[in-house]
TIMARNU-499802 format. One line per 5 residues: number of its first residue (from 1); their letters; for each residue x, y negated, z of N, C-alpha, C. Coordinates in pm, whole numbers. Layout:
% residues N
NUM) A) X/Y/Z/X/Y/Z/X/Y/Z ~ ...
% end
This chain:
% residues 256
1) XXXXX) -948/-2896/3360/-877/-3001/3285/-928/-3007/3143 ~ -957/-3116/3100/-971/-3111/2981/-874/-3022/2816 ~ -970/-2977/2772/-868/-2917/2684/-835/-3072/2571 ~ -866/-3150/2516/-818/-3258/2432/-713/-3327/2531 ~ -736/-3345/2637/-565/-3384/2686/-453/-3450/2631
6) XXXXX) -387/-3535/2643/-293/-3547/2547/-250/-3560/2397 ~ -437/-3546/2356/-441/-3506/2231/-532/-3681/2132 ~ -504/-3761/2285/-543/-3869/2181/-712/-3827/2228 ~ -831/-3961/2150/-946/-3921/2197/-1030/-3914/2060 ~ -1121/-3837/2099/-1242/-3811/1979/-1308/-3922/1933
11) XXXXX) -1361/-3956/1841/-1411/-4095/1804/-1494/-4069/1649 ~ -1625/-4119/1675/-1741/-4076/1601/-1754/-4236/1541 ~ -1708/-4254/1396/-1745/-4370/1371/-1878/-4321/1217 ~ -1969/-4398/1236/-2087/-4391/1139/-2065/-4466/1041 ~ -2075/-4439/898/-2075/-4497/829/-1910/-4538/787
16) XXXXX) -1898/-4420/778/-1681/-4425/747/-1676/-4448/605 ~ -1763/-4391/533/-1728/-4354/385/-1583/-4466/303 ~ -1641/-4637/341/-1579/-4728/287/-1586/-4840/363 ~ -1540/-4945/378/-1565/-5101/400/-1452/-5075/557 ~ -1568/-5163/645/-1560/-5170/771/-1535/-5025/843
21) XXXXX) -1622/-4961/801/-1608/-4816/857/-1481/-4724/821 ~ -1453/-4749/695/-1311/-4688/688/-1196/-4730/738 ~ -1194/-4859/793/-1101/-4963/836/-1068/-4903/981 ~ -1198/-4908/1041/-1230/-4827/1190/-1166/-4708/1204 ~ -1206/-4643/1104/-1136/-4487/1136/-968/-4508/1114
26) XXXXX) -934/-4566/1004/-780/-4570/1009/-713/-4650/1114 ~ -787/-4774/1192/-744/-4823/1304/-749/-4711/1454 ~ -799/-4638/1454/-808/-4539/1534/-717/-4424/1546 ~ -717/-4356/1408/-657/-4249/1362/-502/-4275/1381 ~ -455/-4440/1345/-314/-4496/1390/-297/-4497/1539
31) XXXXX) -381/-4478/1599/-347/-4502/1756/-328/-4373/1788 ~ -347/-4235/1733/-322/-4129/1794/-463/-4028/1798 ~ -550/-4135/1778/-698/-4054/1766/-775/-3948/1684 ~ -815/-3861/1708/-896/-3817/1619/-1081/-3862/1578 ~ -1087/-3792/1445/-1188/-3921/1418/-1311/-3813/1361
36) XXXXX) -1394/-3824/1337/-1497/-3804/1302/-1591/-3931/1190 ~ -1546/-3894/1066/-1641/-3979/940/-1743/-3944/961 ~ -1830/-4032/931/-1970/-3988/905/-1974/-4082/794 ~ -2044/-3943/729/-2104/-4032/572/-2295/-3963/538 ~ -2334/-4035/463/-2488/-3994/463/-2496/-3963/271
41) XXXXX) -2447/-4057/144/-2485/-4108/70/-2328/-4049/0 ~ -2233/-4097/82/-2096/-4117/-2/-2003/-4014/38 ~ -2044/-3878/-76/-1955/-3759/-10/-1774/-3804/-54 ~ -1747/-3857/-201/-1648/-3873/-231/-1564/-3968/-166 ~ -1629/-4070/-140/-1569/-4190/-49/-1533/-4145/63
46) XXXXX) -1648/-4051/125/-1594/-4072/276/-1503/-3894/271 ~ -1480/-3814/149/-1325/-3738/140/-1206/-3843/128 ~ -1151/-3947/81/-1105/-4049/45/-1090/-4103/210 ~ -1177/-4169/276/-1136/-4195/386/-1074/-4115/469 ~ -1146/-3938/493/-1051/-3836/514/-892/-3800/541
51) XXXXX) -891/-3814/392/-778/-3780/342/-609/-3899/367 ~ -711/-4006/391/-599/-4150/415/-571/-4127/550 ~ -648/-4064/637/-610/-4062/766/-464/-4024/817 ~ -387/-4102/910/-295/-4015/948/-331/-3923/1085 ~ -222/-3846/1158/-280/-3720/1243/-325/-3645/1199
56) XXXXX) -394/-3574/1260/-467/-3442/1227/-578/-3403/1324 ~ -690/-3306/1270/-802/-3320/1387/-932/-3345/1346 ~ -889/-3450/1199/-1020/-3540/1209/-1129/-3491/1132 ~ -1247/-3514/1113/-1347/-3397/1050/-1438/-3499/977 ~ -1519/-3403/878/-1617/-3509/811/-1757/-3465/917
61) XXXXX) -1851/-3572/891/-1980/-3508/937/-2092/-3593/815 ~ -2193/-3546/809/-2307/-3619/691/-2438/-3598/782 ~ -2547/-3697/778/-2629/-3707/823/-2698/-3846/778 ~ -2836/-3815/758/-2929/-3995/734/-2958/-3988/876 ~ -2921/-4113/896/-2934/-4192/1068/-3087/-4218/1075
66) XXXXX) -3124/-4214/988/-3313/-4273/957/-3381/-4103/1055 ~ -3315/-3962/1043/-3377/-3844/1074/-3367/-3840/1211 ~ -3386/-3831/1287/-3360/-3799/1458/-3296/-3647/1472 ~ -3400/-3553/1444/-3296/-3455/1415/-3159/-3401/1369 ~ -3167/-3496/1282/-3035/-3502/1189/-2909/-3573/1289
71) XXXXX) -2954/-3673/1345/-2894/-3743/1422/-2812/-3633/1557 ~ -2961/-3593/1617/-2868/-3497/1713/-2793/-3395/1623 ~ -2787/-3302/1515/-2734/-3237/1487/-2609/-3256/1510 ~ -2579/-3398/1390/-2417/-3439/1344/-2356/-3482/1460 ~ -2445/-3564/1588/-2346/-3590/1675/-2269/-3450/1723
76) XXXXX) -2392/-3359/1754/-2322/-3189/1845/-2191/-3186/1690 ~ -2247/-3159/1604/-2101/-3085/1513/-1957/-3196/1550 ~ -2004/-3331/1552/-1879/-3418/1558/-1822/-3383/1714 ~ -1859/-3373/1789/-1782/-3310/1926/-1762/-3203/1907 ~ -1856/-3122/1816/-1758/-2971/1823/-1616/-2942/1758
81) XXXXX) -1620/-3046/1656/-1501/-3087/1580/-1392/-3136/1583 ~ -1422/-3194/1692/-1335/-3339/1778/-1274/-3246/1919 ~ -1344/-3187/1951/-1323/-3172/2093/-1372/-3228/2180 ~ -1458/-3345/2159/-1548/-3401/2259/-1531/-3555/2183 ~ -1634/-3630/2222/-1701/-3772/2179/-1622/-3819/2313
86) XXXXX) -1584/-3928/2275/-1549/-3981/2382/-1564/-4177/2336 ~ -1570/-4159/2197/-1586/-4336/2161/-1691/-4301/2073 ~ -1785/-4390/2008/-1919/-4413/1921/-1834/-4500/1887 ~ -1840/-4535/1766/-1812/-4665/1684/-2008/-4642/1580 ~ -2090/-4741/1643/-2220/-4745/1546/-2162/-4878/1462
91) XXXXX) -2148/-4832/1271/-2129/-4877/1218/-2196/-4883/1081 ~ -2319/-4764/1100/-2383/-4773/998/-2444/-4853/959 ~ -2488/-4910/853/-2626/-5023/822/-2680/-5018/724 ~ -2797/-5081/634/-2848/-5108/491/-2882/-5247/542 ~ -2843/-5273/368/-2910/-5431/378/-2947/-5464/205
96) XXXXX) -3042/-5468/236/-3173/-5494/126/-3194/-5643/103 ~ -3201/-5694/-11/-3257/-5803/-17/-3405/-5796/-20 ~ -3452/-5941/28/-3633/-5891/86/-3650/-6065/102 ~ -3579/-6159/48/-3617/-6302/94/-3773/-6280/73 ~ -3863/-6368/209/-4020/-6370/197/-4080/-6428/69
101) XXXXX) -4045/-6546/40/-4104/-6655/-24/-4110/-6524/-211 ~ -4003/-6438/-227/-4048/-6404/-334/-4047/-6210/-326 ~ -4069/-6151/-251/-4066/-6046/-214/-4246/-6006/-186 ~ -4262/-5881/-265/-4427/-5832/-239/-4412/-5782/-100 ~ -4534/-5776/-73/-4607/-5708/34/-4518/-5555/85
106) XXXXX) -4516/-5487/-66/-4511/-5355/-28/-4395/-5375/-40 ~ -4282/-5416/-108/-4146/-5392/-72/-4118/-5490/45 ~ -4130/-5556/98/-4140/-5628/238/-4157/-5538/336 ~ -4246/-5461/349/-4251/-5332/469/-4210/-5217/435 ~ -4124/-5165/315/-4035/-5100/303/-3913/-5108/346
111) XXXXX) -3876/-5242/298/-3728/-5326/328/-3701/-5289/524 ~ -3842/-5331/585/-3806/-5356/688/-3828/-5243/774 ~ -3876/-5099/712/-3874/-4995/742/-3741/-4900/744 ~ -3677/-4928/615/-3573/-4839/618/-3451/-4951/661 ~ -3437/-5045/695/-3364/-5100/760/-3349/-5080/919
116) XXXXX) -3494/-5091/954/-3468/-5058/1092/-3474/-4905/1146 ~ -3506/-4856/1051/-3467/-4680/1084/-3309/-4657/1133 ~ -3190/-4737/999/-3067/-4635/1029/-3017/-4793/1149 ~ -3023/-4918/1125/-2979/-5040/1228/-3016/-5037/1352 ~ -3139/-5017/1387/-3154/-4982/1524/-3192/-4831/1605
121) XXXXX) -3295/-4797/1508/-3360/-4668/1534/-3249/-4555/1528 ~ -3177/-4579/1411/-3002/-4454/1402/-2962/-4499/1499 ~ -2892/-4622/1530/-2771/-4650/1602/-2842/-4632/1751 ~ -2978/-4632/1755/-3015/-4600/1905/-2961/-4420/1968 ~ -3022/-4390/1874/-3068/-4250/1889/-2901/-4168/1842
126) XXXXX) -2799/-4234/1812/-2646/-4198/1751/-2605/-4212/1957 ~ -2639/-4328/1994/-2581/-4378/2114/-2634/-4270/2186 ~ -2808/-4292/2238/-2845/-4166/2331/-2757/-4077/2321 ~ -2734/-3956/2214/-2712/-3829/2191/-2573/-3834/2220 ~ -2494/-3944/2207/-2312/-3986/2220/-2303/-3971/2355
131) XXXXX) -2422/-4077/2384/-2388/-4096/2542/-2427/-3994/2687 ~ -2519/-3952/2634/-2546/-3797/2700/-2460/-3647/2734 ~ -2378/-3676/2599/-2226/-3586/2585/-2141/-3613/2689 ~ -2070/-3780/2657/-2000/-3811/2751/-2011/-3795/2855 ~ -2133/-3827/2963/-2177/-3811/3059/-2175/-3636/3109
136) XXXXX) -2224/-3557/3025/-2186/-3416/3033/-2085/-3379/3078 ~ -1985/-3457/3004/-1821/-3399/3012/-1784/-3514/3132 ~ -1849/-3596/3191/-1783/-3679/3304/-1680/-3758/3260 ~ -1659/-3823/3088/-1603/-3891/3023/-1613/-4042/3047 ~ -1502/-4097/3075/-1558/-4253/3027/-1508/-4327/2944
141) XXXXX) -1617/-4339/2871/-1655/-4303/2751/-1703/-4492/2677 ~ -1652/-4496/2568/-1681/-4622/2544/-1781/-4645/2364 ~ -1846/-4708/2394/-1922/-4773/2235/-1976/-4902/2183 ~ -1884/-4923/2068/-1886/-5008/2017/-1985/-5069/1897 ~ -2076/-5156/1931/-2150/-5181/1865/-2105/-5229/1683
146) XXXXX) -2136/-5220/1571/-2066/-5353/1432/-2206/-5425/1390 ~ -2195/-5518/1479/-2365/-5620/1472/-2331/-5705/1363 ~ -2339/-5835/1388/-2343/-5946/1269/-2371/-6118/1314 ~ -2268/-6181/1246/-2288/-6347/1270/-2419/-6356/1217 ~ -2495/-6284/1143/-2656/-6313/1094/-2757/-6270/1212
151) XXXXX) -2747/-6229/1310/-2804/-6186/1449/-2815/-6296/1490 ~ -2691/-6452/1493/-2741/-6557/1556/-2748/-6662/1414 ~ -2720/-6641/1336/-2715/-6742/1211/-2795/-6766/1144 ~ -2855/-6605/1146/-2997/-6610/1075/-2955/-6561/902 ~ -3011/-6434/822/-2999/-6399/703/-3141/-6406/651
156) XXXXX) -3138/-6530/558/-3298/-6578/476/-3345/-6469/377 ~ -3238/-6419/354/-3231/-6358/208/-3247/-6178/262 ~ -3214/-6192/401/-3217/-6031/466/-3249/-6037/590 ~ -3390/-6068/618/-3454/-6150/751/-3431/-5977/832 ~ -3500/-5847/794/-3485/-5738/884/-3326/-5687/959
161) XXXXX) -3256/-5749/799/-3061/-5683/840/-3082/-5830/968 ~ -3072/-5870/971/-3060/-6019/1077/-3112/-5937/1238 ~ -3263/-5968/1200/-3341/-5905/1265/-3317/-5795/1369 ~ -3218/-5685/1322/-3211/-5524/1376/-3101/-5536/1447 ~ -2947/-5656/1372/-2803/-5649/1430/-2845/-5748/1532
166) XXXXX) -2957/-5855/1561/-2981/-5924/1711/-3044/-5792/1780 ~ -3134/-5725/1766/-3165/-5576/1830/-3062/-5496/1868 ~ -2968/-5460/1790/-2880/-5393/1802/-2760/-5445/1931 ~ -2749/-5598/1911/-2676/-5641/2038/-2743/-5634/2163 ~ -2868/-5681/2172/-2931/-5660/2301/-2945/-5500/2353
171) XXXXX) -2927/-5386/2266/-2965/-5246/2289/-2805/-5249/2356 ~ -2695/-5280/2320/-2596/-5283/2384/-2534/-5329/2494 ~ -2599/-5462/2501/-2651/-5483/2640/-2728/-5406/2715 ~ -2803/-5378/2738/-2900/-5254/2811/-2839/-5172/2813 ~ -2789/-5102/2714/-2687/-4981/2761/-2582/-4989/2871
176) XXXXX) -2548/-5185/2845/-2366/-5162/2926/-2432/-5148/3083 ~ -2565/-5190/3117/-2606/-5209/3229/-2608/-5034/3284 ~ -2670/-4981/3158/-2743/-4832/3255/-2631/-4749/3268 ~ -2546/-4768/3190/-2440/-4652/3116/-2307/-4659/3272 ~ -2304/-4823/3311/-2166/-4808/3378/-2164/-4741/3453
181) XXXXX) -2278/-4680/3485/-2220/-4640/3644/-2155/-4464/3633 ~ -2205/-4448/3503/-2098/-4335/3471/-1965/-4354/3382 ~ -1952/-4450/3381/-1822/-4537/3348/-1772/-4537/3201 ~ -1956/-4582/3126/-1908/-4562/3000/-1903/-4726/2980 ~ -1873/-4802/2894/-1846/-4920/2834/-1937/-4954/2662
186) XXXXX) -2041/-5034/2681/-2105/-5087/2573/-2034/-5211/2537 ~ -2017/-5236/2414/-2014/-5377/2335/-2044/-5370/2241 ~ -2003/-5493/2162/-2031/-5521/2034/-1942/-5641/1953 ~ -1947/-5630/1828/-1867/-5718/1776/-1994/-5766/1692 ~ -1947/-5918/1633/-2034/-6012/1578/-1959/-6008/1472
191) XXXXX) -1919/-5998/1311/-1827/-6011/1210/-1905/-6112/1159 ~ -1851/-6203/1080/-1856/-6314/961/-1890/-6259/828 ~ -1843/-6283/710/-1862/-6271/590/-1675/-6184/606 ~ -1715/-6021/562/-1596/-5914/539/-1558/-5930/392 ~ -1459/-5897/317/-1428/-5879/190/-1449/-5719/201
196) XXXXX) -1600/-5634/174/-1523/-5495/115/-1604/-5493/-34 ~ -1640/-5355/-1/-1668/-5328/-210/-1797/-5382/-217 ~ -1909/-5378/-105/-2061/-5381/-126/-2031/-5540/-124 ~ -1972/-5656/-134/-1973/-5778/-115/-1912/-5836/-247 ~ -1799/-5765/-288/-1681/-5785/-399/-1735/-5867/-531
201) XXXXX) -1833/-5855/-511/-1946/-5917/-647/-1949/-6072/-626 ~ -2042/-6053/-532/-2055/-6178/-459/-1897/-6314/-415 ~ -1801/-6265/-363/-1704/-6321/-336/-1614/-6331/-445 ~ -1647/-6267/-534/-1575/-6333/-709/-1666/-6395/-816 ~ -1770/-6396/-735/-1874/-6485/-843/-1858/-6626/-789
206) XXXXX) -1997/-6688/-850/-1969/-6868/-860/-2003/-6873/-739 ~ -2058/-6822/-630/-2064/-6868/-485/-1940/-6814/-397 ~ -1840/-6766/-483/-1798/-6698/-365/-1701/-6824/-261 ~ -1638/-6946/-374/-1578/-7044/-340/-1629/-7083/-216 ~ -1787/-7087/-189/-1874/-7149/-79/-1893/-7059/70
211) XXXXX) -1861/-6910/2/-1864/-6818/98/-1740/-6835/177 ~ -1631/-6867/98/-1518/-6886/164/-1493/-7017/222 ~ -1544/-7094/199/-1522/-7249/275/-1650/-7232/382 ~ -1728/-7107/431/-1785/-7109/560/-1661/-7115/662 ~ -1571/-7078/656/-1501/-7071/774/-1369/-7204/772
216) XXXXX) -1380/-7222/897/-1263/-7378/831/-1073/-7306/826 ~ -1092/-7195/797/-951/-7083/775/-939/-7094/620 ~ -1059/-7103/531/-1090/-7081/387/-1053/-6978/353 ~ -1123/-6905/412/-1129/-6732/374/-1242/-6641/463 ~ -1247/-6529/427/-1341/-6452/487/-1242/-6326/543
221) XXXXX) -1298/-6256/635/-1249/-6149/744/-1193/-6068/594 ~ -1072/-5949/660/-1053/-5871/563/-1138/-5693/688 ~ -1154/-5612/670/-1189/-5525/710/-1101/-5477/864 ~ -979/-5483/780/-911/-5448/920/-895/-5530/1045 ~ -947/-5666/994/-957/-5750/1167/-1094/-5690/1203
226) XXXXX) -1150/-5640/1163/-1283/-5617/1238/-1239/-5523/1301 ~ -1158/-5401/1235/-1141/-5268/1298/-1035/-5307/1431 ~ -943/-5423/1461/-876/-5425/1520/-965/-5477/1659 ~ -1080/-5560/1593/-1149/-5614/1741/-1240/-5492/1829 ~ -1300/-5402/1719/-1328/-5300/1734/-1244/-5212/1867
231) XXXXX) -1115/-5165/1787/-996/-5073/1885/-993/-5110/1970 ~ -983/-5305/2010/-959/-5314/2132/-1086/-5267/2243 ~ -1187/-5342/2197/-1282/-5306/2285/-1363/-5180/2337 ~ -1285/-5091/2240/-1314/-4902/2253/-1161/-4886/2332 ~ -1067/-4974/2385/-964/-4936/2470/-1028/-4936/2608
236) XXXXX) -933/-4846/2715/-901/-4872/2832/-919/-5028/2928 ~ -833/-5087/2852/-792/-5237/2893/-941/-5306/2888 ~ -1048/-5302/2814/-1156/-5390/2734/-1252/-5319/2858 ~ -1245/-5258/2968/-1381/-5205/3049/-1420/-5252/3038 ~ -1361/-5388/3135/-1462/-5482/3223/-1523/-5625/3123
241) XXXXX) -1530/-5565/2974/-1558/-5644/2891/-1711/-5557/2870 ~ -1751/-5496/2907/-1882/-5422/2897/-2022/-5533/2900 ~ -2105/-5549/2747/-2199/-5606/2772/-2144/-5713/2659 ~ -2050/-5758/2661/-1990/-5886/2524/-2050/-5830/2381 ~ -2090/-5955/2315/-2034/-5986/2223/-1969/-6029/2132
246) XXXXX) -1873/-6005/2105/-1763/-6053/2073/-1765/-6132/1893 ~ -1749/-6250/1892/-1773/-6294/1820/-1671/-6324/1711 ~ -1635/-6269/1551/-1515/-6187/1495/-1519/-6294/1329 ~ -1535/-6401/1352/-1603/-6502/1203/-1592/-6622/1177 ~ -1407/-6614/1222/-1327/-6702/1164/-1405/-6835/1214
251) XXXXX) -1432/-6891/1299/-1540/-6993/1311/-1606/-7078/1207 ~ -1665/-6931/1164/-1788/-7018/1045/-1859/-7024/1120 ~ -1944/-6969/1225/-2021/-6972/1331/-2016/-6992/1447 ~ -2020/-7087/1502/-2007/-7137/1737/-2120/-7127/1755 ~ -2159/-6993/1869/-2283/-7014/1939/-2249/-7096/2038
256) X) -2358/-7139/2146/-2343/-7224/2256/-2412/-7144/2323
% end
């Protein structure tokens, strides 16, 4: 029998420190869960997310998603911490400005180097090592992609962040295919324009009026609807939703 039992489930979200990711962990941590922060950059922030948690259980972990090594490390400590992985929330990202038309050469293949290290290359290699656990423990086991309305919208100004969260949905697809038959569950969510701190500039400056009339709501996501579309689809109920992307952006954006 499992020893976590009763104890609520383990849940590895990347990139907790602040924003979206802290939203995640406290939407979780309210359901009974224990959580696992991961922070790379932001030791104080992601004590702060810590510490807001309710329950008990929940642990920090630090790691750059860009290292592979590093990667397997923090996942083993976050199950050793947890008691077992049983949800991925991949929520880490960078996003660099890099528009072509005025961006050099050499920061152009920087931009699009360390972007796709922790966006696809982390969140690949976060999933493998997640999903290999689960499977260990005969868990089923669910992970949730945090992609982006710029995957189908297109980001001019951040062609690689665009670029990696359409990668990142299709890697989730492929997963929901290989993964079910040990009854783990891939998705993903698509978010709009979020209000957190890395944006806060932007959405009180002279564009932000325009940022907010993308959506015909006249406003932008607050953090915790993301974390709520998130919870659901790391539930029970959301299996047979394996392979979606779920699209979370106020309809500033209709794919067809």
């Amino acid at each position: 029998m499992d020893a976590t039992a009763g104890r609520g489930r383990g849940v590895l979200v990347t990139g907790a420190s602040r924003g979206i990711g802290r939203a995640v962990a406290g939407a979780f941590a309210q359901a009974g869960d224990r959580v696992a922060v991961h922070w790379a950059t932001r030791r104080a922030d992601a004590a702060e997310t810590l510490a807001g948690l309710p329950g008990g259980g929940h642990v920090l972990v630090r790691g750059d998603l860009a290292d592979p090594d590093r990667v397997e490390a923090l996942v083993e400590e976050a199950a050793d911490g947890l008691g077992g992985i049983d949800v991925l929330v991949n929520n880490a990202a960078v996003m660099t400005p890099h528009p072509l038309p005025t961006t050099g050469y050499a920061a152009w293949q920087a931009a699009w180097r360390e972007t796709a290290a922790v966006n696809l290359f982390g969140a690949a290699n976060v999933s493998y090592c997640a999903a290999r656990h689960m499977i260990g423990r005969g868990a089923a086991g669910r992970i949730v992609n945090v992609g982006s309305r710029g995957a189908f919208r297109g980001e001019p100004d951040h062609p690689a962040y665009g670029a990696t969260k359409a990668a990142l949905h299709a890697l989730g697809q492929s997963l929901a295919v290989s993964l079910a038959p040990h009854g783990i569950a891939v998705t993903s969510v698509a978010p709009g324009f979020v209000a957190t701190e890395r944006v806060e500039d932007r959405l009180s400056g002279p564009g932000g009026a325009d940022i907010h009339a993308q959506s015909p709501f006249g406003r932008v996501a607050s953090a915790e609807e993301i974390a709520a579309a998130v919870l659901y689809l790391a539930s029970p109920a959301a299996g047979w939703s394996s392979g979606a992307v779920l699209d979370v952006n106020g309809a500033s954006y209709l794919r067809t």
